[in-house]
Structure formats: C-alpha cells, structure tokens
N, C-alpha and C positions, 0 to 999 in steps of 0.2 A: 579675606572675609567670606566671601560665595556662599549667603546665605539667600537661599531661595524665596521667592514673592513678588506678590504683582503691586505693580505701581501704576498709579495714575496718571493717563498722559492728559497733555493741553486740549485731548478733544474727550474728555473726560470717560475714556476705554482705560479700564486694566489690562496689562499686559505680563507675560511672564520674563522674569529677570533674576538679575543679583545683584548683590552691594556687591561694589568693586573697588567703593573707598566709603571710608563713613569720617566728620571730625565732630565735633560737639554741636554742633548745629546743623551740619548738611549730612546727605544722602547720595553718593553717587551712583545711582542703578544701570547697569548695561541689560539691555533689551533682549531675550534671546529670539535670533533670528531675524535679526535688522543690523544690516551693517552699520556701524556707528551710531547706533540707537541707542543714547545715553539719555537719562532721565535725572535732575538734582531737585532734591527735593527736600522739606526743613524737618528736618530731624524729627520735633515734635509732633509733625502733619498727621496723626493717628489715621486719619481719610486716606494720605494717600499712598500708604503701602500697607498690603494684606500678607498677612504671614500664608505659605503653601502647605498650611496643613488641613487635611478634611475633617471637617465639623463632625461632631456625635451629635446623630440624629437628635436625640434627647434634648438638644439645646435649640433646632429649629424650630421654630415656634411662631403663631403667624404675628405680624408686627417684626419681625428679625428683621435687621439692617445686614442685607450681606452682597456680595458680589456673584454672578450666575453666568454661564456660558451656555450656547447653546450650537457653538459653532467648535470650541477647545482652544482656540488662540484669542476673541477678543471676549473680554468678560466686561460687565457692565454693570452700576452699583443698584441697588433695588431695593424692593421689601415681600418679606414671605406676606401673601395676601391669603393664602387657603390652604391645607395641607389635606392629602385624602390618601388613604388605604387602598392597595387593589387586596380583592378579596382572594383571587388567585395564588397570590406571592407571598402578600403579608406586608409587601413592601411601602414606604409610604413613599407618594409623590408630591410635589412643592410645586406651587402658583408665584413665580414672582414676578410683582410688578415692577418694572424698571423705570427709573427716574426721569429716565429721558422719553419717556412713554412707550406705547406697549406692555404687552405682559407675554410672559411661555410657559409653559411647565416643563420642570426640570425632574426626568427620570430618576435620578441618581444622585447621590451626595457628594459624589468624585466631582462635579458640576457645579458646587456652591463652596463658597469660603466667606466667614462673619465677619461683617466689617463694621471696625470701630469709627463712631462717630467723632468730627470734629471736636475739638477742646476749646471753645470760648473764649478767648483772649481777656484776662482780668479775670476770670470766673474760678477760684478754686475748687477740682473737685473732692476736697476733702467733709466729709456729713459732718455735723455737731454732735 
C-alpha cells in the first residue's frame, strides 16, 4: 500500500506515516520514525488521516480546517484565523489557531495540509 499521510494519534498530534494494511473498515498506519508506532484507525474517519499532499494556496482561506506544523514532525489540527501578504515576497503567510489552543504563524505551505472534517454518523452528506 505505502501511501503517505498523517494520522491521528490518541494525544490528538498528527504524525507522518503509511498504510501498511487497509481492509473495508480499518486502517493500519505505521508511524515513520517510532519503532513499533502503529496507528488503526476506521476507514471512514475522514479526521483522522490527512492525505501528504501541499495545499494550493488558492484554497486556504481563513475559516480552513487544516493540520500545521511548526516544529516538521508533530502537526496539530486548527483553523486559518488570518491570512496576510509580505510586501516584500508577495508571499502570503497563515495565522492558525490550533484546537488545542494557541495559535503561530505558518511561513510556508510545505507547513499546512487541509483537513476533512468529521462525518456525522446518521447524517447523509448527499444535497437535495
């Protein structure tokens, strides 16, 4: 399988990993860089695994639900709270507030990945 992404661990930190087994309901993620760091997790969980691809800026937007680092190994789930321009670069920088409180600003987009929210249990999300 070894498709790359972070997943959620019990102290609710994403971490970088891989599926290393998938069956119609579970998820078995191995950790990179923690021996025996396995993560199982339910298939549908759209929260608790983030695909490892970087976002186009065009989509962060403030109110974004995504996951941020600030350190490159623990990432943590948040919301874009401010987005600003340096006038220098051109480049834009992100405010995000983290769920578990605090907030940082994140230089870089290599730094953030969009994270799908929960799915409701009962709740279709199909529109009328």
């Amino acid at each position: 399988m070894s498709t790359i992404l972070f997943v959620r661990g019990k102290d609710e930190v994403y971490r970088k990993g891989f599926v290393s087994s998938k069956t119609y309901s579970k998820m078995v993620i191995r950790i990179y860089g923690e021996s025996g760091g396995l993560v199982i997790v339910d298939a549908n969980d759209s929260a608790a695994v983030v695909p490892d691809i970087v976002p186009d800026p065009v989509s962060l937007t403030v109110g974004r639900t995504v996951i941020a680092t600030y350190d490159t190994f623990f990432w943590e789930a948040g919301n874009i709270v401010e987005i600003k321009k340096l006038d220098e670069t051109g480049q834009y920088i992100y405010r995000v507030r983290f769920i578990s409180g605090g907030d940082t600003w994140v230089f870089n987009v290599n730094y953030i990945r969009i994270l799908m929210t929960r799915k409701v249990k009962g709740v279709s999300s199909r529109q009328p």
